[in-house]
C-alpha positions, 0 to 999 in steps of 0.5 A, a space after each residue: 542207672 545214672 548217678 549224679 554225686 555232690 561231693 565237695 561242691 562238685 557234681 560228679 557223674 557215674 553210671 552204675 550197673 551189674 558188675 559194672 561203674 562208669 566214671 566221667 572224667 569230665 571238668 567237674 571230676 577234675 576240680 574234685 580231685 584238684 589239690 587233694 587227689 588220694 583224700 578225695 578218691 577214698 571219699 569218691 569210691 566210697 559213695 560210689 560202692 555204698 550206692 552201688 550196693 544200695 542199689 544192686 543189693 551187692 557190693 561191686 567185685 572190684 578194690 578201691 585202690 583197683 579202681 583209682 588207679 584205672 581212674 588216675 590212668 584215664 584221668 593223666 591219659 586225657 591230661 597229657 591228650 591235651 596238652 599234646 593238643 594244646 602244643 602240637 598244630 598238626 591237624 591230623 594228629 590233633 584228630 588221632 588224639 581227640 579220638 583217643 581222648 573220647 574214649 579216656 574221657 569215660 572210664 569204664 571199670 568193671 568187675 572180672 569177666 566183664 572189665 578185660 583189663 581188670 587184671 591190669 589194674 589190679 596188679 597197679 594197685 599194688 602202686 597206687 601212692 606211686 600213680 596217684 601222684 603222677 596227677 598234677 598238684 594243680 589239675 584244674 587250674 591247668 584249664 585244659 578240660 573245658 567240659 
């Protein structure tokens, strides 16, 4: 089920089903978190669990601090991606990474036994004040997601 949210003049884009959300880390995610990450993600992940429950009638298996961390993961992943891109003019390597990039542009975060990676992110939750700021201050003034 596809899931548009306006929070904060930005329309951010979630799948949800059973036991599992997908986030788009798209431009529109970006300039949400730009300036203000750790506030906007418990206002983020509190839509997208309310509504999830609404419509599934459970409440998704998953912490909140466990899903902004695998978030931030793929949110820096596609940051650094592209920067790398930006600086390095190796066409081979620039396709490698533009691969890479697709698939840390979608953020898939499921609950266990769906998600294998869940236990990761889990045990980095224990970090999330730690990981959130390895987000730039300015995320979105960057220019580097253009989509």
């Amino acid at each position: 089920m596809n899931q548009l949210y306006e929070l904060e003049g930005c329309t951010i884009k979630v799948d949800i089903e059973p036991k599992l959300i997908r986030v788009y880390g798209n431009a529109e995610l970006w300039r949400f978190l730009d300036g203000a990450p750790s506030l906007r993600f418990d206002v983020l992940i509190d839509t997208i669990k309310k509504d999830y429950e609404n419509h599934l009638g459970k409440p998704l298996m998953i912490t909140n601090d466990s899903l902004i961390v695998e978030i931030v993961a793929h949110v820096y992943c596609d940051y650094i991606g592209l920067i790398f891109n930006r600086l390095v003019k190796i066409s081979l390597i620039q396709r490698l990474v533009t691969k890479l990039l697709k698939r840390a542009e979608i953020v898939d975060c499921g609950e266990k036994g769906v998600d294998s990676n869940r236990w990761l992110w889990d045990y980095l939750a224990r970090y999330k004040l730690q990981i959130v700021k390895l987000l730039p201050k300015k995320l979105n003034s960057t220019k580097l997601k253009q989509h």
